[in-house]
C-alpha positions in Angstrom: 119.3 104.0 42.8 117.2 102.6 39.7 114.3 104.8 39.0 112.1 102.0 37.7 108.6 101.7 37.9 105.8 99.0 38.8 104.4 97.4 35.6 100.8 97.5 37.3 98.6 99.9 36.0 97.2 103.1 37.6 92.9 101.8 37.9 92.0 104.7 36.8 94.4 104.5 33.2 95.1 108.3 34.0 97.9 110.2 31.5 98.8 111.2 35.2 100.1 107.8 36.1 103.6 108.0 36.9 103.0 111.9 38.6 103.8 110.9 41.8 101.9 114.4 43.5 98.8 113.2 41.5 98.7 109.6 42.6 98.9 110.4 46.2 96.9 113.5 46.0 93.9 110.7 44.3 94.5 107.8 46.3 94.4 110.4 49.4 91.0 111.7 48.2 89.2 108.7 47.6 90.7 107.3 51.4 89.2 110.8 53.0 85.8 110.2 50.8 85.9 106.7 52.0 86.7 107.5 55.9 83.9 110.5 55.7 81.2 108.6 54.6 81.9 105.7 57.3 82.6 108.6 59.8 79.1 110.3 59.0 77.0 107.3 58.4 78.0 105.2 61.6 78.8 108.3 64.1 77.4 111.5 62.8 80.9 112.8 63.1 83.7 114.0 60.4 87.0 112.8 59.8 88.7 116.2 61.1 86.5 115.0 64.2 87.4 111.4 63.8 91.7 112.1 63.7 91.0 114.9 66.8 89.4 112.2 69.1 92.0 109.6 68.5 95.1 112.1 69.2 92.8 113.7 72.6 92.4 110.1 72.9 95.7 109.1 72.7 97.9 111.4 74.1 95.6 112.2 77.4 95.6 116.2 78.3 96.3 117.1 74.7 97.0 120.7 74.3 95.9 122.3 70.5 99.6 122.0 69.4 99.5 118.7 69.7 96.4 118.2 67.9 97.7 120.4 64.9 101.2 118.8 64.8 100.0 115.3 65.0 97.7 115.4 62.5 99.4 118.2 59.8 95.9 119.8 60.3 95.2 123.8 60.3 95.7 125.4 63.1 92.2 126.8 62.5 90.5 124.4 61.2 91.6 122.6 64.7 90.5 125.3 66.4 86.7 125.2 64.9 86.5 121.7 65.3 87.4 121.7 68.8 84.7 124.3 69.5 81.9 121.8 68.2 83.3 118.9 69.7 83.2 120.6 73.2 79.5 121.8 72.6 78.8 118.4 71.5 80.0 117.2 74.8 82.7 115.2 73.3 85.7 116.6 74.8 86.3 118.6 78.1 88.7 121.4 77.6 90.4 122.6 81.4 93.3 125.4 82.1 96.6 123.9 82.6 98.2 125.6 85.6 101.1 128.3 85.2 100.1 129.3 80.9 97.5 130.7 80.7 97.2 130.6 77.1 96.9 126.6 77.1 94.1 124.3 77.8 94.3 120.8 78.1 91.9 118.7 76.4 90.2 115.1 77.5 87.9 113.4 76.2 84.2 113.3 77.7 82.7 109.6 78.7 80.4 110.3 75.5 83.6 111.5 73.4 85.6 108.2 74.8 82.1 106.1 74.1 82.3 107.0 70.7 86.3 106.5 70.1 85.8 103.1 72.0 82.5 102.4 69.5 83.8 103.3 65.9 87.3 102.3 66.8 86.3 98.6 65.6 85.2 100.0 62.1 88.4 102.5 61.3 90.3 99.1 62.5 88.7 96.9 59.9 88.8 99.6 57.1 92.8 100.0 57.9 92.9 95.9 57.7 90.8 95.9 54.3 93.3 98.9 52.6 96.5 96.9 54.1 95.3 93.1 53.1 96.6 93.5 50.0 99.5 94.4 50.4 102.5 92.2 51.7 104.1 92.8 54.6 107.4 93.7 52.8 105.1 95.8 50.7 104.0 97.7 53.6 107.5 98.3 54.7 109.0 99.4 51.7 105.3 101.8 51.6 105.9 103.6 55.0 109.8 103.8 53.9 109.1 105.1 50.8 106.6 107.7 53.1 109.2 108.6 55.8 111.6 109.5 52.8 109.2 111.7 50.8 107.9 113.3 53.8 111.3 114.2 54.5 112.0 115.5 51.3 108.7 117.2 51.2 110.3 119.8 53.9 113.1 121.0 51.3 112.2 124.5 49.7 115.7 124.2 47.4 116.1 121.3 44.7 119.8 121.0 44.0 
C-alpha cells in the first residue's frame, strides 16, 4: 500500500505534522476542550459525565463494565464519576439478583431529562465536525480508525 500523504497542511504548521500519535493526540484534545466547555456551560456536567449518561442511557441496566469498556475510560475514574452522578440524582444504581458484586445502573427522570436536553447540542456539534468532510471521507476516516485501533492492541512490531 502507498504510504503517501495529504498535501493539506497541519493548521497549526507543527514540525509534528506527519506524527500520526501527535495529530490524533491534538485533534483529540482540542474535541475534549471543545465538548467540556459545551458540557459545563449548557449542563453543569463534564464530559466523563456526558459519555456515562449516553452508555447508562443507551444500554438500559448498565453494569460498571460496561461503562468502562464502552467508553476506554478508567475503571476508577468510572467509579468516581458514578458516585457523583448518583448523589446528583442522575442515575439510580439497584443490585442485580444472584452477584452480588454487580449493580445495575439507570438513569433517573432528571438524569434522562438531561440526556434528552443536551442531546440536541452534542448532535449539532457531531454535524458541525463531520460537515466537512465527504461522506467517502468519513468512511475511509472510521476505516482508517477500526485499523489503527486494531493495531493499537499489538505489544510486538514485526
Amino acid at each position: 500500500m502507498s504510504k503517501s500523504f495529504s498535501t493539506v497542511q497541519d493548521p497549526a504548521g507543527s514540525q509534528f505534522s506527519r506524527n500520526l500519535t501527535y495529530r490524533l493526540a491534538r485533534v483529540q484534545a482540542k474535541l475534549n476542550a471543545q465538548a467540556s466547555r459545551l458540557l459545563t456551560r449548557e449542563a453543569g456536567i463534564s464530559l466523563t459525565q456526558w459519555r456515562m449518561l449516553l452508555i447508562i442511557g443507551s444500554l438500559k441496566n448498565a453494569r460498571l463494565s460496561d461503562i468502562v469498556r464502552e467508553s476506554a475510560l478508567d475503571k476508577g475514574q468510572v467509579s468516581r464519576t458514578l458516585k457523583k452522578m448518583v448523589a446528583d440524582a442522575l442515575v439510580n444504581r439497584e443490585a442485580i439478583e444472584n452477584d452480588q458484586r454487580a449493580s445495575g445502573l439507570t438513569l433517573t427522570d432528571k438524569g434522562q431529562s438531561l440526556l434528552t436536553r443536551i442531546l440536541p447540542l452534542m448532535t449539532k456539534r457531531r454535524e458541525h465536525l463531520t460537515g466537512s468532510l465527504a461522506v467517502i471521507e468519513l468512511d475511509v476516516l472510521f476505516d482508517a480508525l477500526n485499523k489503527l485501533d486494531i493495531s493499537a492492541e499489538a505489544d510486538e512490531f514485526p
